[in-house]
C-alpha positions in Angstrom: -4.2 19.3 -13.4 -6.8 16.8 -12.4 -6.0 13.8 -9.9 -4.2 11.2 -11.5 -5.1 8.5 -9.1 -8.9 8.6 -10.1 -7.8 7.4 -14.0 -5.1 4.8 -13.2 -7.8 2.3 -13.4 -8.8 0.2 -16.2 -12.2 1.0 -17.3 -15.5 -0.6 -19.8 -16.0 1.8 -22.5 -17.9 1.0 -25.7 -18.7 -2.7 -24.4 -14.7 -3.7 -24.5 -11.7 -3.6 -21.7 -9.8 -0.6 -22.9 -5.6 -2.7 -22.8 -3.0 -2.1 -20.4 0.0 -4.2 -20.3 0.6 -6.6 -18.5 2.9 -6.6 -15.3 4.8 -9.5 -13.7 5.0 -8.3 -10.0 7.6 -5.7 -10.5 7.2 -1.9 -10.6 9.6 0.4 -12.5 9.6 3.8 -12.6 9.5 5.7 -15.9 10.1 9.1 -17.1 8.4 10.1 -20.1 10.4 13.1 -21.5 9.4 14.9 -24.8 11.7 17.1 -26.7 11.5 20.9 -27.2 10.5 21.6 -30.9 12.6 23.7 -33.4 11.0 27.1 -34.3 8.2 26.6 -36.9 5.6 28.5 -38.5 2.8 25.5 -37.6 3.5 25.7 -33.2 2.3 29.3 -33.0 5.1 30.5 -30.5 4.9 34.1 -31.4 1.1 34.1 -29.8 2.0 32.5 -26.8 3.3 36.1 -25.3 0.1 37.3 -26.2 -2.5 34.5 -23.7 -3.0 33.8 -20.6 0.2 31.4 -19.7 0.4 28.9 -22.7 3.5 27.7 -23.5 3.7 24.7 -26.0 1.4 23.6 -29.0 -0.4 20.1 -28.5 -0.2 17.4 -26.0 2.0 15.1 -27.0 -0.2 11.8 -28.0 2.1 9.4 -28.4 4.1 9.6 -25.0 0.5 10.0 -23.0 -1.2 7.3 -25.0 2.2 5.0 -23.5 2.0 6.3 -19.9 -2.0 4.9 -20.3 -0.9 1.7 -21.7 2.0 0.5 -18.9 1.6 -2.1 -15.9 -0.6 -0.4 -13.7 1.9 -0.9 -10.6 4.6 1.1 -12.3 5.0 4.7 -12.1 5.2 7.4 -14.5 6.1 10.8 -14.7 6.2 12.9 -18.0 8.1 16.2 -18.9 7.2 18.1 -22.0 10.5 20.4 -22.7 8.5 22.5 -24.7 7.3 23.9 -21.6 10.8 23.3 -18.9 13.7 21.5 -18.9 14.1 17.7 -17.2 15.7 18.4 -13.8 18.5 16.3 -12.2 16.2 15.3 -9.5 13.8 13.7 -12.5 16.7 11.8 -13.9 17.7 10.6 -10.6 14.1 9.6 -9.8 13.9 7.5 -13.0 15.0 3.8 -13.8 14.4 4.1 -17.7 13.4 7.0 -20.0 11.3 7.0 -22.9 11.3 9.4 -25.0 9.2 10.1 -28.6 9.4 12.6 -31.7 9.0 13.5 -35.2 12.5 14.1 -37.5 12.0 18.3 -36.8 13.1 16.8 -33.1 16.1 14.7 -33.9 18.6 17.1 -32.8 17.0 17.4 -29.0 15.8 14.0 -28.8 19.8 13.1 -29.1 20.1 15.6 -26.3 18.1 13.8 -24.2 19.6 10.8 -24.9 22.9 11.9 -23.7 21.3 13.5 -20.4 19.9 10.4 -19.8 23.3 8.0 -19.8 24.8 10.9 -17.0 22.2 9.1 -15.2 23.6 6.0 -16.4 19.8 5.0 -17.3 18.5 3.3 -20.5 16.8 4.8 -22.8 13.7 4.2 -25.1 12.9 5.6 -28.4 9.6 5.3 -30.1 7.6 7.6 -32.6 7.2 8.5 -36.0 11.2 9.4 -37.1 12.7 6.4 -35.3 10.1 4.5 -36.9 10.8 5.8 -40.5 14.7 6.6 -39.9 16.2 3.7 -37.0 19.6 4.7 -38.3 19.0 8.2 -37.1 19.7 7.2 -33.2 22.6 5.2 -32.9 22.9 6.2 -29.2 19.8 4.9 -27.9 19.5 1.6 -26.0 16.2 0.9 -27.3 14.3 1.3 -30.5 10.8 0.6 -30.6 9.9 1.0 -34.6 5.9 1.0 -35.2 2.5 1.2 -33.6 1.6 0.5 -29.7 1.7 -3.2 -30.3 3.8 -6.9 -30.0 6.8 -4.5 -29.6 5.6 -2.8 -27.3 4.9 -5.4 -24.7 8.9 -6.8 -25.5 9.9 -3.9 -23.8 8.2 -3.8 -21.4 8.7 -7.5 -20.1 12.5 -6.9 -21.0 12.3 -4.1 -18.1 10.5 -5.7 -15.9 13.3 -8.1 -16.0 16.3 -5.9 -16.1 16.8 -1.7 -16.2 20.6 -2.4 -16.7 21.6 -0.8 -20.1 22.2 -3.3 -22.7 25.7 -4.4 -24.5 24.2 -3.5 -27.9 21.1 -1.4 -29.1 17.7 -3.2 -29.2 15.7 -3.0 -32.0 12.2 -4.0 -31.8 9.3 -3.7 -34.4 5.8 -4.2 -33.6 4.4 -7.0 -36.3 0.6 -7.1 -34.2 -0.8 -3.4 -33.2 -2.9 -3.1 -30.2 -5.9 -2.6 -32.2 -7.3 1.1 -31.8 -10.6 0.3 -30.4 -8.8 -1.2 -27.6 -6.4 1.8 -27.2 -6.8 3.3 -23.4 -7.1 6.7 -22.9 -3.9 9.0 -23.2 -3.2 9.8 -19.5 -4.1 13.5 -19.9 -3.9 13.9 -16.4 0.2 13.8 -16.3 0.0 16.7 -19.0 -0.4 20.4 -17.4 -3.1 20.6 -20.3 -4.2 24.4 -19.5 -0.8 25.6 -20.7 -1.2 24.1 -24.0 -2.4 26.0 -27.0 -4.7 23.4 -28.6 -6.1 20.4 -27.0 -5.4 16.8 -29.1 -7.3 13.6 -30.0 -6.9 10.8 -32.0 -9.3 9.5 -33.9 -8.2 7.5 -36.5 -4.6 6.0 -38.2 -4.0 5.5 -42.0 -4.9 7.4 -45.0 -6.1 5.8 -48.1 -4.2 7.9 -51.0 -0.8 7.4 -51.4 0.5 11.6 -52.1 4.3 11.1 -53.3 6.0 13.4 -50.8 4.0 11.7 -47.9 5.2 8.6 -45.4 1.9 8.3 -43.9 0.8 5.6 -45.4 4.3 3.7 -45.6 4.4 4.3 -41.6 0.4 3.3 -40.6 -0.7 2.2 -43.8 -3.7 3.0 -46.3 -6.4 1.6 -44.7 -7.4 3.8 -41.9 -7.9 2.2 -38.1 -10.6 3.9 -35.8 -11.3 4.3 -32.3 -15.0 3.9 -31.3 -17.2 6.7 -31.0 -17.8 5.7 -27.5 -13.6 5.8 -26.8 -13.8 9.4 -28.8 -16.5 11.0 -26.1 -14.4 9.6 -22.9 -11.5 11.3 -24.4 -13.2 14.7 -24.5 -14.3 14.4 -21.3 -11.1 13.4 -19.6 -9.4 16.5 -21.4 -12.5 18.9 -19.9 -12.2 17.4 -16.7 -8.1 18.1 -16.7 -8.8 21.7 -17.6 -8.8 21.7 -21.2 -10.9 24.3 -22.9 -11.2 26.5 -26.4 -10.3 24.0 -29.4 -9.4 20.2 -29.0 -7.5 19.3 -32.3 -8.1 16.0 -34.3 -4.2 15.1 -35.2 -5.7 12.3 -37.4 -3.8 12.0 -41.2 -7.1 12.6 -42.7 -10.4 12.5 -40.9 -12.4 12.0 -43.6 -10.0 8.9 -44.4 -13.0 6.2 -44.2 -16.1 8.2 -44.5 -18.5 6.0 -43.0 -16.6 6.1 -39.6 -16.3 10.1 -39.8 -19.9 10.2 -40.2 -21.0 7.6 -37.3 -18.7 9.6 -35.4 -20.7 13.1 -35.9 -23.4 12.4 -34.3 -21.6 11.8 -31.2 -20.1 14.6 -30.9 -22.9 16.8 -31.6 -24.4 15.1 -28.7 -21.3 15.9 -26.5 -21.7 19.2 -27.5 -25.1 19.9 -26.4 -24.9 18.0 -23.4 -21.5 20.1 -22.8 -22.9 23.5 -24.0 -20.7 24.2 -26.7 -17.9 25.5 -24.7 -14.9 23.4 -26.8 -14.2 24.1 -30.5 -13.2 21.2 -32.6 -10.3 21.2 -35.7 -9.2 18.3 -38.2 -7.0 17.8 -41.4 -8.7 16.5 -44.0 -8.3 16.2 -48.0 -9.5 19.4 -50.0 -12.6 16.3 -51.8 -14.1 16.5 -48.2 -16.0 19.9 -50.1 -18.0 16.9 -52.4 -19.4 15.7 -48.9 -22.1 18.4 -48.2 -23.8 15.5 -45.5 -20.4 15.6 -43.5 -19.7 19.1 -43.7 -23.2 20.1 -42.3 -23.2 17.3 -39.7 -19.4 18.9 -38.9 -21.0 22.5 -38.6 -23.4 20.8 -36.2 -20.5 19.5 -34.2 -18.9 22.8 -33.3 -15.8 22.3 -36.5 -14.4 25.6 -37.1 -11.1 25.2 -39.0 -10.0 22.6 -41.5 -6.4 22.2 -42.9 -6.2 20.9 -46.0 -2.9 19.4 -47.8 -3.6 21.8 -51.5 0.1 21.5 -51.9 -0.2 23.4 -55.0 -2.9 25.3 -57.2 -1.2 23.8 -60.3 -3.2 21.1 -61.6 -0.5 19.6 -63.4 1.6 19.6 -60.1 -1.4 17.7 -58.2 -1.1 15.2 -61.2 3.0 14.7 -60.8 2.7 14.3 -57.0 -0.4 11.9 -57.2 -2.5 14.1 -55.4 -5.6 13.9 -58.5 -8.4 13.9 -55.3 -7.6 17.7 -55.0 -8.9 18.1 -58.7 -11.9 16.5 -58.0 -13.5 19.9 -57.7 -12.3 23.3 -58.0 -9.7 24.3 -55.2 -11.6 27.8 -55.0 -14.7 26.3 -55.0 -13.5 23.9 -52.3 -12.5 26.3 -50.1 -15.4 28.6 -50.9 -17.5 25.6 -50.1 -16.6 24.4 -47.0 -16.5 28.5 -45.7 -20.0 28.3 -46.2 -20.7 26.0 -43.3 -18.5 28.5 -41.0 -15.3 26.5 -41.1 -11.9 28.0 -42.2 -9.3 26.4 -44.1 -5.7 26.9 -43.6 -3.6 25.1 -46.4 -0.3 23.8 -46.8 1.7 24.6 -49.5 4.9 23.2 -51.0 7.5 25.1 -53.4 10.5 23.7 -55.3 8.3 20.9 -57.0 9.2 19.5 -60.4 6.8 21.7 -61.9 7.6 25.0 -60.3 8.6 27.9 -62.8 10.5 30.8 -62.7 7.5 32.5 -61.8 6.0 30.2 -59.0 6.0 32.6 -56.7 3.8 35.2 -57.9 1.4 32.7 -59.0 1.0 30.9 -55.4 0.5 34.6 -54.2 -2.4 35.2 -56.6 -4.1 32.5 -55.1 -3.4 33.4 -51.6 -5.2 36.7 -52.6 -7.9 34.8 -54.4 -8.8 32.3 -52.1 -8.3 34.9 -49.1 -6.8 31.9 -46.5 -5.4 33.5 -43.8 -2.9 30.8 -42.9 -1.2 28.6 -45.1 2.1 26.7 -44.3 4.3 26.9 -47.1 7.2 24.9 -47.6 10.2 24.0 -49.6 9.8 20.6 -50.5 11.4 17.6 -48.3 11.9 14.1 -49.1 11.2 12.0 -46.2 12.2 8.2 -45.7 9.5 5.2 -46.6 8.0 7.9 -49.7 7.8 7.1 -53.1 9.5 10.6 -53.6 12.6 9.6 -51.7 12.6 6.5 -53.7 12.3 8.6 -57.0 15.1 10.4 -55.7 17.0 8.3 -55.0 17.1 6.4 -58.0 17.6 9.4 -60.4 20.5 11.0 -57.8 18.8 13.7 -56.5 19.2 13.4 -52.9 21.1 15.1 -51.2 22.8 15.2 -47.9 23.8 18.6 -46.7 22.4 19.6 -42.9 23.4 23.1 -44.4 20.5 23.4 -46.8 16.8 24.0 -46.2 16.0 20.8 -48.1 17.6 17.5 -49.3 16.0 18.2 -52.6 18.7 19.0 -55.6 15.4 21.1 -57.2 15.3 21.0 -61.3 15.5 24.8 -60.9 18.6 26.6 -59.0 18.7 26.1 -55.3 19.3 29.6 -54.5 16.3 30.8 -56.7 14.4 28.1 -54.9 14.8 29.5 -51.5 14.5 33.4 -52.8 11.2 32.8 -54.3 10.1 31.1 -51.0 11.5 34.1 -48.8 9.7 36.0 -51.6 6.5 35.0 -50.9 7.0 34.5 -47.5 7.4 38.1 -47.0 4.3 39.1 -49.0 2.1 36.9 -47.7 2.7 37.7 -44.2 2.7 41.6 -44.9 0.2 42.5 -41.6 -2.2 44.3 -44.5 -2.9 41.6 -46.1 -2.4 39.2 -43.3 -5.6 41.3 -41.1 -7.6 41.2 -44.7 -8.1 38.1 -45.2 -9.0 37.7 -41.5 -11.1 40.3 -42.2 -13.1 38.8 -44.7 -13.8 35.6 -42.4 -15.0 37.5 -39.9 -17.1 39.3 -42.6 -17.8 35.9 -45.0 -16.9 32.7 -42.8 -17.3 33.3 -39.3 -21.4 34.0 -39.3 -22.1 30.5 -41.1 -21.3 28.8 -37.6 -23.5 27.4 -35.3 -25.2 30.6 -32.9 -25.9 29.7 -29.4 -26.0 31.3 -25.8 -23.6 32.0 -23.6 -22.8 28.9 -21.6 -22.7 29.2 -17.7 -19.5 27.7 -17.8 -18.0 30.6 -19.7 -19.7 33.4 -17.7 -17.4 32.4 -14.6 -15.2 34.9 -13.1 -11.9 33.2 -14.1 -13.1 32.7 -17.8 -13.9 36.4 -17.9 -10.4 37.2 -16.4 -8.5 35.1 -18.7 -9.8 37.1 -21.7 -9.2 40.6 -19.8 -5.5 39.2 -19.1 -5.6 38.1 -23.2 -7.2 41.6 -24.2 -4.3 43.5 -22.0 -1.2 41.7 -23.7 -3.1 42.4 -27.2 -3.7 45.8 -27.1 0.1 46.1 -25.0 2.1 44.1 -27.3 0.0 44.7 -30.3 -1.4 47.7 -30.1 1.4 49.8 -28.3 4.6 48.5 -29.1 3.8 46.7 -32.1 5.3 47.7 -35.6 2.2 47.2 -37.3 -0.5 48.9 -34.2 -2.3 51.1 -37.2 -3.0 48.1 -39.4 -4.1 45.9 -36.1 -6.1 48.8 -34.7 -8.2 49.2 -37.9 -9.2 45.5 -37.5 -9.8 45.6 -33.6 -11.7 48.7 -33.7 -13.8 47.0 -36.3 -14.6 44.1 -33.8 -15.1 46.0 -31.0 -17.5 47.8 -32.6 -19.3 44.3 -33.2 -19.1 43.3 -30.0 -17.0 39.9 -31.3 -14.3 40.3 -28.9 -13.6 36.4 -29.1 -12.8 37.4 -32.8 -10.5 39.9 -32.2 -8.4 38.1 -29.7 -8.0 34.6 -31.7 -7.4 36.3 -35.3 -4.9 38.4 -33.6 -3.4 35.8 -31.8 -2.6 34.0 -35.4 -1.9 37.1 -37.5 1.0 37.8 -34.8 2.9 34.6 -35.1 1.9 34.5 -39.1 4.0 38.1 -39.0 6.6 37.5 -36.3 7.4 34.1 -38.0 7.5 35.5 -42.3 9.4 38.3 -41.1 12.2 35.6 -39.5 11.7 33.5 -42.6 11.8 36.3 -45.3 15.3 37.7 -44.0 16.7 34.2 -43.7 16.1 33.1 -40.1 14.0 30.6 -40.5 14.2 26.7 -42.4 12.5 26.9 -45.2 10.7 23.4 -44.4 9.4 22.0 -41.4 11.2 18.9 -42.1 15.0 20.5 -42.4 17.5 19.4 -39.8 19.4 22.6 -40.5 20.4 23.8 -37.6 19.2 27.7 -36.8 19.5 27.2 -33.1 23.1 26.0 -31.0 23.4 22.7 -31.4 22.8 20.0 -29.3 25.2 17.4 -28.7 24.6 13.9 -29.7 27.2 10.6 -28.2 
């Protein structure tokens, strides 16, 4: 972890004060707690047995972004549960919590809630489900609904004033947001970042298309806010100089959102790169129309991009047209994907099942085209309606929704409900069969992988605890994998290949995907998984709420 005191300051970047709030004398002290995820095929749990000591997924942004932006004189700690547990001596530390999460969270954000008020301490919510769903957390004493903004600064001059927990809850919704070019940089520093498995960054907020089944633009609206490139650059750097190497992750809605941005931004970054030696990968979402943009996809090869996920949702065409989604028509999904291969970049997908348009034989269909367009990852999922989307609000209105913790979706589906959920184990399981999971890595390495950038070694890599972390990555492949593993003859066949290559780097991060991928369809296939990301149903003990 890097020092903490040397980034407390304010600092100019990009010609403007980067914001803190204000503080009125007092100091408080606040714990920043962030809840343990639910299983899910998109953390990549399963390969964290298989590294060097990861533990969790991404850095949370919201909570760090917060610690950055509070009175300078206060002080902050921050807990990620994803990788330990909040001690007693944390809670007793603390005079308020704030905590943050996303609707897969609800359950263990309700637990630390009730943790919390043993402590007899108040407690903040803020995020994207509290912002969508208030009437989710009845037990909190604070609900902070929106953007870092107007709201924001209520809080905190309500704390300053008083850590006593209120009567009633407090709802407060930000009506002016901090404007992003005056965001401050997340405080990394608080974040044990080496024990993550992706770094994250924030580039942008907003997305222009309105998709049916999606809240983004309800929640930070359709026309997309921007950091500076200058803000960007001092982000990377901060996360390098707290340890953070491999691939840093741009969590952006869709980065290609307002074009003209996304390419003043490449430049930078191809400059970072240089200057840096190459030694971080970068990663965005995106919509599948980014493969019309030939001038951004080669300035994004120049930048060190490797991996693209793209919302197809569906290769029916008449699906795309029911959900609103016409900008993946406006070329070929193949030819998308084959497209934005050639500049070295893979594409993982997500896919939704139990649309209005799904047919008996959905299954087999969406399977053909994971063969055809030989993906290696793609996220599928039964569909979810989600608060503040027109989906929920067709729903709604024609009686469709339904509440039922006990199903994998809220969704009463035009076909059966059971069939539903068998076709999704379905293609779950064949999907994810390791032979065809390792062939369509194979063919990147074969077909994708040698259209990106080719450069020498940097120094930086060539150090003696770089080389041991891939020795200690190599061991619990070829131990876990290769020995014990159900599948070792299928995993050899690929390794041997790469070894004989020399691409070691390719055989330890396809293999560290293709495990989870497996581990995780195998769960889901026999019925141990949700068969959405967004489902509440429970597959873990639950967690008490007050």
């Amino acid at each position: 972890m890097c020092l903490a005191g040397n980034f407390r300051n304010q600092v100019e970047r990009g010609g403007g004060a980067l914001m803190r709030a204000e503080s009125n004398g007092t100091s408080r002290r606040i714990l920043c707690v962030f809840p343990r995820y639910t299983s899910s095929f998109g953390t990549f749990e399963h390969s964290y047995p298989l590294t060097d000591g990861v533990r969790a997924f991404m850095p949370p942004q919201g909570l760090l972004l917060l610690a950055a932006y509070l009175p300078e004189d206060w002080q902050v700690k921050f807990v990620d549960e994803n990788l330990r547990r909040t001690t007693k001596e944390e809670f007793g530390w603390a005079e308020v919590v704030f905590v943050s999460g996303m609707h897969i969270q609800r359950q263990q954000m309700n637990d630390i809630c009730r943790r919390a008020h043993e402590f007899d301490l108040p407690v903040a919510l803020g995020g994207p489900s509290v912002s969508a769903c208030p009437d989710y957390y009845p037990s909190f004493d604070y609900l902070h609904v929106g953007e870092l903004g107007d709201a924001t600064n209520q809080l905190i001059e309500i704390l300053s004033r008083d850590i006593s927990r209120p009567e009633t809850q407090v709802v407060l919704t930000t009506k002016d947001r901090v404007p992003m070019t005056e965001f401050p940089i997340p405080a990394y520093e608080l974040a044990d970042v080496k024990k993550y498995f992706l770094g994250s960054i924030q580039y942008s907020s907003g997305c222009p298309y309105q998709c049916e089944f999606c809240d983004i633009p309800g929640l930070y609206g359709r026309n997309p806010r921007i950091k500076s490139p200058e803000q960007i650059i001092a982000e990377l750097d901060r996360l390098r100089e707290c340890g953070m190497t491999d691939t840093v992750y741009f969590v952006d809605d869709n980065f290609i959102g307002n074009r003209k941005a996304a390419m003043d931004l490449l430049p930078h970054l191809i400059e970072w790169q240089k200057k840096t030696g190459y030694v971080v990968r970068l990663a965005c979402e995106a919509t599948l129309n980014i493969a019309k943009r030939p001038e951004i996809l080669e300035k994004m090869r120049e930048a060190y991009f490797i991996t693209i996920f793209c919302g197809i949702e569906t290769p029916d065409p008449d699906a795309l047209k029911a959900m609103h989604k016409d900008h993946n028509m406006m070329v070929p999904i193949l030819e998308g994907v084959r497209t934005i291969n050639s500049y070295g970049m893979e594409v993982v997908s997500g896919i939704i099942m139990g649309l209005d348009t799904d047919k008996p034989n959905t299954s087999e269909a969406l399977l053909a085209f994971v063969e055809e367009s030989r993906i290696p990852l793609l996220t599928i999922n039964l569909l979810q309606a989600l608060p503040k989307t027109p989906l929920w609000d067709r729903l709604e209105r024609e009686g469709r929704l339904i509440e039922d913790d006990g199903r994998d979706s809220n969704v009463d589906f035009l076909l059966p409900y059971d069939d539903v959920v068998a076709s999704w184990k379905h293609a779950m399981g064949v999907a994810y069969e390791p032979e065809k999971v390792f062939a369509r890595f194979q063919y990147q390495c074969d077909h994708v992988y040698p259209h990106r950038l080719k450069m020498p070694v940097a120094d930086e890599m060539k150090t003696w605890p770089n080389i041991r972390r891939g020795l200690v990555m190599l061991r619990n492949i070829f131990w876990k994998v290769g020995v014990l593993g159900d599948y070792r003859r299928v995993f050899w066949k690929f390794a041997l290949g790469r070894i004989k290559r020399g691409d070691l780097e390719g055989l330890i991060g396809c293999t560290l995907i293709a495990h989870h991928l497996i581990t995780f369809a195998r769960a889901a296939s026999s019925g141990k998984q949700n068969a959405s990301n967004y489902s509440i149903r429970l597959r873990e003990a639950s967690v008490p709420a007050e």
